[in-house]
C-alpha positions in Angstrom: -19.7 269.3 119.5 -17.0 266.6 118.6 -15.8 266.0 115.3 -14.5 262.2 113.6 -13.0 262.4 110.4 -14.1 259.0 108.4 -11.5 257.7 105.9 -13.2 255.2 103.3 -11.2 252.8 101.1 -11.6 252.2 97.4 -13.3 248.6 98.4 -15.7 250.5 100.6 -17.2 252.8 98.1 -16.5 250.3 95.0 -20.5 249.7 94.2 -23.4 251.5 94.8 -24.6 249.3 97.8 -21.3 250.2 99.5 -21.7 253.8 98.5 -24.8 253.8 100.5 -23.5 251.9 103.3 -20.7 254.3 103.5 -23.5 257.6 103.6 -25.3 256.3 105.9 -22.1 255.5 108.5 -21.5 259.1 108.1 -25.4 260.3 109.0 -25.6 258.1 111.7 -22.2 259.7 113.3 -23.9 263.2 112.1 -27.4 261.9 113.8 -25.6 261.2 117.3 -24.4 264.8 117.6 -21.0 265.0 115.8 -19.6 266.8 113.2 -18.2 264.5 110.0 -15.9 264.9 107.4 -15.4 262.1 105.2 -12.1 261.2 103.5 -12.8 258.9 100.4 -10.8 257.2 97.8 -11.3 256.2 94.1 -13.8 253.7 93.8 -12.8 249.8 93.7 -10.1 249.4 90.7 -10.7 252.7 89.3 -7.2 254.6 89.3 -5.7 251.1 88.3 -7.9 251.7 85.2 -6.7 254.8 84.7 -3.3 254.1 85.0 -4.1 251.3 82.4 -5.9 254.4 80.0 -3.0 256.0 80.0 -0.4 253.2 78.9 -2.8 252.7 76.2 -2.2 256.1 75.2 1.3 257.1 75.4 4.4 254.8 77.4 5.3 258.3 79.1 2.6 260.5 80.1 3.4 263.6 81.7 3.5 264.2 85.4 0.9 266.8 85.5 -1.3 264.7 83.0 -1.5 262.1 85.4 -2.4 263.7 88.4 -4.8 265.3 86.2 -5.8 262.2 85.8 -6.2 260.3 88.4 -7.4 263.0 91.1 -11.0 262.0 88.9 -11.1 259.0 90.5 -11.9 260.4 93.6 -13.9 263.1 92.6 -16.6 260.8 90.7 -16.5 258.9 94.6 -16.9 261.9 96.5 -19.4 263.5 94.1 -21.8 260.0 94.7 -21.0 259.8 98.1 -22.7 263.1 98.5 -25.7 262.3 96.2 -26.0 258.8 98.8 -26.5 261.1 101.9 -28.7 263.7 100.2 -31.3 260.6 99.6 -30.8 260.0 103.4 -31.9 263.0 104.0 -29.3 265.1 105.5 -26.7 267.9 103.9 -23.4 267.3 102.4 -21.0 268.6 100.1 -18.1 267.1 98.3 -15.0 268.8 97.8 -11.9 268.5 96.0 -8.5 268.3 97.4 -8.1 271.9 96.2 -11.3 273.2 98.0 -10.8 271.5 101.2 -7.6 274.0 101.2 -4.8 271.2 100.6 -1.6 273.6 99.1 1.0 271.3 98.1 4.4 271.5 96.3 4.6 270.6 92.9 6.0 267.9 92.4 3.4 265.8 90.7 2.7 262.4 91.7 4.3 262.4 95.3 3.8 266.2 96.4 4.1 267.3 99.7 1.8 269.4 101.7 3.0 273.3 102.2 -0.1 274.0 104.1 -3.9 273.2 105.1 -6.4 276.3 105.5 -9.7 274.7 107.2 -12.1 277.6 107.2 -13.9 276.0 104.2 -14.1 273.1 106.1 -15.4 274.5 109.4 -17.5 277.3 107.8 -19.5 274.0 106.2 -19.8 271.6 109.3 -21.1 274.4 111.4 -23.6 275.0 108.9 -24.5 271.5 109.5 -23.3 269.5 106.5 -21.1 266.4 106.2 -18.3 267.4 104.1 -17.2 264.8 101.8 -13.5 265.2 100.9 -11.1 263.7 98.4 -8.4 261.8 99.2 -5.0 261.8 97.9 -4.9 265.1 96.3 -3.9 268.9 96.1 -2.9 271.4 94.5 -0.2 273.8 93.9 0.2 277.5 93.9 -0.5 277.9 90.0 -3.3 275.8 90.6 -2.0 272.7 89.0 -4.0 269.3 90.6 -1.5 267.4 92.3 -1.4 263.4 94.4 -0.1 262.7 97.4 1.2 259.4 96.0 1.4 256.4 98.4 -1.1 256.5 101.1 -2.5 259.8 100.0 -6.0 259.0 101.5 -4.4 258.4 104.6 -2.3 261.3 104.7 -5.4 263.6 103.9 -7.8 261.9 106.6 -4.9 262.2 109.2 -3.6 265.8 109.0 -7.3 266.6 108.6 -8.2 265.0 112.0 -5.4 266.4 113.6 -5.9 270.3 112.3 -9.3 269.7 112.9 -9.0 268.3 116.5 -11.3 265.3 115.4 -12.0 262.9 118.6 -11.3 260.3 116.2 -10.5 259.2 112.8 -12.1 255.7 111.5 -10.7 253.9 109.3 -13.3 251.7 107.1 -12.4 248.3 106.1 -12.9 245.1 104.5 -12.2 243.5 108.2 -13.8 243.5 111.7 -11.1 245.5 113.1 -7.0 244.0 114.3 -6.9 240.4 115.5 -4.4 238.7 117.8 -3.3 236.8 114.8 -4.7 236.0 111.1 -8.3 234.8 111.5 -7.9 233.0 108.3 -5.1 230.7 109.8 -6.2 230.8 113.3 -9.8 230.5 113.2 -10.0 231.1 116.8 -7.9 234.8 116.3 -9.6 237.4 119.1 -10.5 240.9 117.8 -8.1 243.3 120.0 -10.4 246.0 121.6 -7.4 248.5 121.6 -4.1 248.4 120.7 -0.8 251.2 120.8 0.6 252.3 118.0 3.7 251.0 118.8 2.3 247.0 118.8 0.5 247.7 115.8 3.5 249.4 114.1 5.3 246.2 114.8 2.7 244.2 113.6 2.2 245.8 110.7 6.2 245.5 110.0 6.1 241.7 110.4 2.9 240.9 108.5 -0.1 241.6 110.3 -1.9 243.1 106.9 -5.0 245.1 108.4 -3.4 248.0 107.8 -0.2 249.6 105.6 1.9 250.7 108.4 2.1 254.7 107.0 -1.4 255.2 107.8 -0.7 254.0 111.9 3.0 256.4 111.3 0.9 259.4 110.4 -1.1 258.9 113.4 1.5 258.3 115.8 3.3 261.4 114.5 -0.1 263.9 115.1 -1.4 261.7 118.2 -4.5 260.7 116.2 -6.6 258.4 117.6 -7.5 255.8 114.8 -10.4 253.3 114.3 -10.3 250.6 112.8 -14.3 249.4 111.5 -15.8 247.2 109.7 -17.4 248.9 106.3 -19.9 246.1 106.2 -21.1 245.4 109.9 -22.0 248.0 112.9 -18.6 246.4 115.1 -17.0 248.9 117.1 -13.5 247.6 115.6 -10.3 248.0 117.3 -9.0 251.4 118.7 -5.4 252.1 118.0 -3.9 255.0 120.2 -0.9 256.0 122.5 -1.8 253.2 124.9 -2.8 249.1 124.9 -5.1 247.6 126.3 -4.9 247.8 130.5 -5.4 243.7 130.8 -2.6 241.7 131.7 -1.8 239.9 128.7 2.1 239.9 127.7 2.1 239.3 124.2 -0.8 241.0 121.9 -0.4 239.8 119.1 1.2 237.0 116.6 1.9 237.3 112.7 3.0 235.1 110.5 5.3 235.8 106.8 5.8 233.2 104.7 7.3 234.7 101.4 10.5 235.4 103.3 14.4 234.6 101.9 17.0 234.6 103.6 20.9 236.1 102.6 23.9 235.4 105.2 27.4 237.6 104.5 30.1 236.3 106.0 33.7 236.4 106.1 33.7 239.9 106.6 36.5 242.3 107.6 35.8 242.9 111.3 36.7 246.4 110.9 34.5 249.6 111.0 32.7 250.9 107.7 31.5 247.1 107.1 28.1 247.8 107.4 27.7 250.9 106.3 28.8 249.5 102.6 26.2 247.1 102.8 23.5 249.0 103.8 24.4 251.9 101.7 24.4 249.4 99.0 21.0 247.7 100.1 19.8 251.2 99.9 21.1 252.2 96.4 18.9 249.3 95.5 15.3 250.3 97.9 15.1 247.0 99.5 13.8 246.9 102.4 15.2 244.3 104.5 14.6 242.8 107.9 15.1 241.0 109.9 18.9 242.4 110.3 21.5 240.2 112.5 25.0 240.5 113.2 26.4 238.3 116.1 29.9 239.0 117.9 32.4 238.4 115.4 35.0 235.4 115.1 38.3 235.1 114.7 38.7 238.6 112.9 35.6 237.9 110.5 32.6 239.4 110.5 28.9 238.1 109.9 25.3 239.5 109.1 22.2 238.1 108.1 19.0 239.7 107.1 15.7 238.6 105.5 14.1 240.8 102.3 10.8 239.6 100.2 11.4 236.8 98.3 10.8 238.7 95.7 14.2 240.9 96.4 15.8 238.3 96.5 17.9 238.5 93.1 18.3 241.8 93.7 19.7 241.7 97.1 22.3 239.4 95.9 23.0 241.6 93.2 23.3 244.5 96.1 25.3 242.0 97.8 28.0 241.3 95.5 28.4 244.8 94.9 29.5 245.4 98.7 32.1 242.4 99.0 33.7 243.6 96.1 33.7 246.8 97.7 34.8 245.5 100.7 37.5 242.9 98.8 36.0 240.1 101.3 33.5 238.0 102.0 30.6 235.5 100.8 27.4 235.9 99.9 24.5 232.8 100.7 21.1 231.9 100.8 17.8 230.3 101.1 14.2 231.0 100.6 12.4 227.9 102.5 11.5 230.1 105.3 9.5 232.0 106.9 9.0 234.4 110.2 7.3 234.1 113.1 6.9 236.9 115.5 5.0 237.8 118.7 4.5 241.5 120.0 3.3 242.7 122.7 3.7 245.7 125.4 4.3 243.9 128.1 7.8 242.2 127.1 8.9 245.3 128.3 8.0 244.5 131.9 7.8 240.2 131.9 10.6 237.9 131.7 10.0 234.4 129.8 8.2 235.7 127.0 11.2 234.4 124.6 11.5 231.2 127.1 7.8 230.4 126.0 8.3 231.1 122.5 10.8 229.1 122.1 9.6 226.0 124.0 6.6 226.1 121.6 8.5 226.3 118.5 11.1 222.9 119.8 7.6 221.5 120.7 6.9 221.5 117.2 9.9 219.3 116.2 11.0 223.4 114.6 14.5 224.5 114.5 15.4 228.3 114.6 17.3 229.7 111.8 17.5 233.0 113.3 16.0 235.2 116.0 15.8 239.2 116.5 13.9 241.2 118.8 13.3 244.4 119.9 11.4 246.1 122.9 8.1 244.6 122.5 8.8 241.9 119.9 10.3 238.4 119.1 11.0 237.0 115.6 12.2 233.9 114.8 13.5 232.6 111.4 11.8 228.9 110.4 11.2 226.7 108.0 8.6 227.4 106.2 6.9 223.8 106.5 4.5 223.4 109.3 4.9 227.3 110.0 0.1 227.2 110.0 0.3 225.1 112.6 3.0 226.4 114.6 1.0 229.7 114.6 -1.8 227.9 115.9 0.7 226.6 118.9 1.7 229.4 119.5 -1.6 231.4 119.9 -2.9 228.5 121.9 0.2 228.5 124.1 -0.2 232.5 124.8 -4.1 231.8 125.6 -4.5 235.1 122.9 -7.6 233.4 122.1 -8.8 233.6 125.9 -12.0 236.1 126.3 -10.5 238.9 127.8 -12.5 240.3 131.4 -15.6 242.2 130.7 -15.1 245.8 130.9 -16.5 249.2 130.3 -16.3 250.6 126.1 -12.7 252.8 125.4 -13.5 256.3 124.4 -11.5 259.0 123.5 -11.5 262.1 124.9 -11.6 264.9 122.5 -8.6 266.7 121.9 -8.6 270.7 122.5 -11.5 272.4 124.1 -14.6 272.3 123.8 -15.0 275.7 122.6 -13.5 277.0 119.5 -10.2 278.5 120.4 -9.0 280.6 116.9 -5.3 281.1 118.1 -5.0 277.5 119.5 -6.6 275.8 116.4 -4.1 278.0 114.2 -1.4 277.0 116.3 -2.0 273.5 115.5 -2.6 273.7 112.0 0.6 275.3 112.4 2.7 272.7 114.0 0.3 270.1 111.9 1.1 271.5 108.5 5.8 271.7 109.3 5.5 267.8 110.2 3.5 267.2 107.3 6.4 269.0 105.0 8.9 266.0 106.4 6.4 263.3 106.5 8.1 261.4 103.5 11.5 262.0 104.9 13.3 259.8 107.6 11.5 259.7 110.8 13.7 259.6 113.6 12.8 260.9 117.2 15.7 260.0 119.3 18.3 258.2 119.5 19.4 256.3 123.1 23.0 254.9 124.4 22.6 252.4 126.9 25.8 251.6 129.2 23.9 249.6 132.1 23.9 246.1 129.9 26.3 243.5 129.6 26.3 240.3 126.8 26.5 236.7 126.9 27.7 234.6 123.5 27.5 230.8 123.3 29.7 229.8 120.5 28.9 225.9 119.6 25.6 225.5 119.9 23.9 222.5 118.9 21.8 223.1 116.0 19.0 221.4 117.2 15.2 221.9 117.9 15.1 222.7 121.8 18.4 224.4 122.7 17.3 227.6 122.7 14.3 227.0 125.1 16.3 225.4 127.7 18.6 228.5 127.1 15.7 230.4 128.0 13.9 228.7 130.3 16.9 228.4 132.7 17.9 232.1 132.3 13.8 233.4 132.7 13.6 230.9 135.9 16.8 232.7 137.6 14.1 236.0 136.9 17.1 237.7 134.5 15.5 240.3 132.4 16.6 239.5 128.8 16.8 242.4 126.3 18.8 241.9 122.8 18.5 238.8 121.4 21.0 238.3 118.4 21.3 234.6 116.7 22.8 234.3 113.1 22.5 231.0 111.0 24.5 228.0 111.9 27.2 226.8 110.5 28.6 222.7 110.1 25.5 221.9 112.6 26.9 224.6 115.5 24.7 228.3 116.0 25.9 231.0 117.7 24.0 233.1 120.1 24.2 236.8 121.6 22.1 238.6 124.8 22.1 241.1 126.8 21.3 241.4 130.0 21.9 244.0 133.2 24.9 244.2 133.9 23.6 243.9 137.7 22.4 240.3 136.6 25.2 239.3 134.6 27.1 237.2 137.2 23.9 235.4 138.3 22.8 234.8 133.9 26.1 232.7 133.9 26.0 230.5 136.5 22.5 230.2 134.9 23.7 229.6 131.3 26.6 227.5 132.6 24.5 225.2 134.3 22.8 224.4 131.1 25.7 224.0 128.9 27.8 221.6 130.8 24.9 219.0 128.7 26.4 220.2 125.3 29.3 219.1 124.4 31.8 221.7 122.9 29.7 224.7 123.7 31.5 227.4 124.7 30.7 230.3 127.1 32.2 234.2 126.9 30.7 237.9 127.4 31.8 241.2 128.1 30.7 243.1 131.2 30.5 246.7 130.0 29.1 247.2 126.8 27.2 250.2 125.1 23.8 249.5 123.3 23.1 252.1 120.4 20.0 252.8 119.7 17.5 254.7 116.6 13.8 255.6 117.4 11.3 256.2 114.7 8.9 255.2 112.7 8.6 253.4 109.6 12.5 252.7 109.8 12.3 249.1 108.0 10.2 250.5 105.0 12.6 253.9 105.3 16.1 252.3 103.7 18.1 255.2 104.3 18.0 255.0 107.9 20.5 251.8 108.4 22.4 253.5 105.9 23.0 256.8 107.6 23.0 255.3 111.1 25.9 253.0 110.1 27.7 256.1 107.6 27.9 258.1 111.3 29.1 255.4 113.5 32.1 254.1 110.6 33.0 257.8 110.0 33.4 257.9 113.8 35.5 255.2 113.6 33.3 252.4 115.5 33.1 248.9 114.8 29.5 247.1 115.7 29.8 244.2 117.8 26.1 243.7 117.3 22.9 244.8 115.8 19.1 243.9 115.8 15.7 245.9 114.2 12.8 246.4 114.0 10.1 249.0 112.5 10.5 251.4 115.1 14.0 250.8 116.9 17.3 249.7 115.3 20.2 248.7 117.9 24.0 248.0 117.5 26.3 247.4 120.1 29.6 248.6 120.6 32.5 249.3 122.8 32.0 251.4 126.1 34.6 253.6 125.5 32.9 254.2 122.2 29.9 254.6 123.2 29.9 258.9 124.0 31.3 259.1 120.9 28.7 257.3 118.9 25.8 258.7 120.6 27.4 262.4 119.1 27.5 261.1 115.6 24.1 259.7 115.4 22.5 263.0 117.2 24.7 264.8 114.3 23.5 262.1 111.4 20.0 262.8 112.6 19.8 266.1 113.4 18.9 266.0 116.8 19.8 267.6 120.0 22.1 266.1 123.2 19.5 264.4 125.5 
């Protein structure tokens, strides 16, 4: 008999209607022949209002207090939830974080799990009851309640599936399941049937608000298949697991954030340790920024740009200062009439002219590009912020991402582990399950990559103008050159600058390509360097995680390596370097990280 682990939101259990709704999702699963344990949060605004109790209270209530406090919010949901399917006729039984087995450290308000026991659990399903768990909580080894803090819920419904080797774990929601873009600006936005949990990392980086991107990190991490459902309609929603859909669409997906600002450093000592002040400084201050672009530098000076939520934005300046007085250097700018644009998908790994397309669509729009990053499987690209609606709605037109995909047969899953109960396999798991858990709130790095087969292209001069970087493109996609880093910083006096890299196979062919093009701009100029080494962090969650720019660019200085260029995203972070320099770099990062030679 499979299991599924359901994980319900506060919205979903906020009113007794929902409540209901939510019990009866959980019989029906039951009533088809699985197992179900359901994760549940605090009802609606209910730990909000306990937080508010409090502060009415005292202005510093103990640690313990509070997790006292507001692990009740989820036991008054769990406790109705259970009532709901015992009027539906079928058993339940709601426990606490505590009597689910949960063991955590104590440190109260953000503890971390020390280990999981499930007998409870599985001594009640195979009696053939629905266990009804809380979210978000714990406890310690004196017994003490403690919360998981952030995405608690999340974290309990995932380790939870993956000791329990669920088939699945749904995630209930306000929304149908992930669309190719925001349905509320794109009316014609198509539901994705499934999506990997790389795309939807990305997405989830760049704006696509469906879900926090933790919840999709903890599932990645444990190989969880997640669900994405509507709470309020019988849709199948969107399946988000190690692998995308099979059709052949390149991009997947388009998002769209508009409360971006935008801070340029320049006149920066071209020298190594440069970045690793301002990151370590961005860090000191938790902002999380994006968006990160440094271009080849220029006549001995150096030049980054990065965008943070507007709301950083004094902040970041603040942070900013700090380093260029650190660094005895340098100028700090910026603007907040922008906002970012970005399409992922798979299939950029594989298709040339993705970034050719893009850009067409966004000079078609009379839109000039501020900046542009990518990674793997995405493109962003730095406008202003008027018109940005509308040139979401080119965009997803242009891509045909509102195009019904080919009729085909219903995704499943297949279960995980076999069918019968295995004791020493399942305690193996919970094993492995319970030692990630204990690093789930640290860094999250899985490898990291050198790359010596690329080469880059620069064009210094380039006209600032809506269009020039889609005949860049255009010309370099039609001579079928595969196109990886893309690096452009803001302009300056009306003239951008713009990095690539390509194979180093392709190089020769790229600039007769690129040449071709630029004999039409006046004063444009042309250089690259054939061997090159690409640097590269994998993760997860390394745009939300500020320490990992920060240690990444502490190893390479202390190595004594200056970056030529970097780009980022939520799960990769890039900077290129010297060849030569290359070997060495790769050693310090696999030291920085703790990982092992590849």
């Amino acid at each position: 008999m499979s299991l599924i682990v359901q994980k319900f939101g506060g919205t979903s259990v906020a009113t007794s209607e929902r409540i209901l709704a939510a019990a009866r999702r959980a019989v029906d699963a039951k009533r088809a022949g699985h197992q179900v344990v359901m994760v549940v949060s605090a009802r609606g605004k209910k730990t909000d209002e306990l937080v508010d109790l409090a502060a009415q209270i005292t202005d510093a209530p103990r640690a313990r207090e509070m997790d006292m406090l507001l692990s009740t919010g989820e036991q008054e949901s769990v406790a109705l939830v259970a009532m709901a399917i015992h009027t539906l006729g079928e058993q339940a039984v709601s426990m606490t974080g505590g009597q689910i087995g949960i063991i955590t450290d104590s440190t109260f308000s953000k503890a971390r799990i020390r280990s999981i026991s499930t007998e409870t659990i599985q001594r009640h399903l195979d009696a053939g009851r629905i266990v009804v768990a809380c979210g978000f909580q714990g406890v310690d080894d004196e017994q003490n309640i403690t919360t998981l803090g952030r995405g608690g819920s999340d974290t309990t419904a995932t380790a939870l599936a993956a000791a329990l080797r669920a088939k699945e774990c749904e995630i209930y929601t306000d929304v149908e399941g992930v669309f190719s873009t925001d349905p509320r600006a794109v009316p014609e936005a198509r539901k994705i049937q499934q999506i990997s949990y790389d795309e939807m990392l990305e997405l989830a980086s760049v704006g696509a608000g469906v879900m926090h991107s933790r919840s999709i990190e903890f599932a990645k991490k444990f190989n969880v298949p997640l669900r994405v459902r509507p709470s309020y309609a019988d849709g199948v929603g969107t399946l988000i697991a190690a692998a995308g859909d099979s059709d052949s669409r390149v991009v997947t997906g388009l998002a769209l954030v508009k409360n971006e600002a935008r801070v340029t450093m320049l006149d920066l000592p071209d020298r190594p340790g440069v970045m690793s002040t301002i990151f370590t400084r961005m860090a000191a201050h938790k902002i999380p920024i994006d968006m990160v672009v440094q271009n080849v530098a220029s006549q001995g000076k150096a030049e980054v740009s990065f965008t943070v939520p507007a709301s950083d934005l004094a902040e970041t300046l603040t942070a900013g200062e700090e380093a260029i007085r650190e660094l005895g250097a340098g100028q700090i700018q910026s603007g907040t009439h922008v906002a970012k644009v970005s399409a992922v998908g798979n299939g950029m790994r594989s298709h040339s002219g993705v970034a050719a397309q893009m850009f067409q669509t966004i000079a078609n729009q009379g839109a000039n590009i501020e900046m542009i990053t990518t990674s793997e499987i995405k493109i962003s690209a730095l406008v202003d912020r008027s018109g940005a609606d509308g040139l979401l709605q080119h965009l997803h037109q242009d891509f045909q991402l509102e195009a019904p995909r080919p009729t085909a047969p219903a995704v499943g899953v297949k279960q995980t582990g076999p069918a019968t109960w295995d004791a020493a396999a399942h305690d193996a798991l919970l094993r492995e399950v319970v030692g990630r858990l204990g690093s789930m709130e640290d860094i999250v790095v899985s490898e990291v990559l050198l790359d010596d087969t690329q080469s880059r292209v620069t064009i210094h001069n380039l006209p600032d103008i809506p269009g020039t970087c889609a005949q860049l493109f255009t010309a370099v996609a039609e001579g079928d050159v595969m196109v990886d880093m893309i690096v452009q910083n803001v302009s300056h006096a009306g003239a951008a600058e713009i990095s690539f890299t390509v194979p180093k196979a392709d190089l020769d062919r790229c600039l007769l390509l690129v040449r071709e093009v630029l004999s039409a701009w006046e004063g444009a100029q042309l250089s690259s360097e054939r061997d090159i080494a690409k640097l590269t962090v994998v993760g997860i969650g390394l745009r939300t995680h500020t320490g990992v720019g920060e240690k990444m660019f502490r190893a390479l200085a202390e190595a004594d390596i200056n970056i030529q260029m970097i780009n980022t995203s939520e799960i990769r972070m890039s900077a290129v370097v010297q060849l030569d320099q290359g070997a060495n770099g790769l050693t310090a990062l696999e030291q920085a990280f703790g990982l092992g030679s590849h």
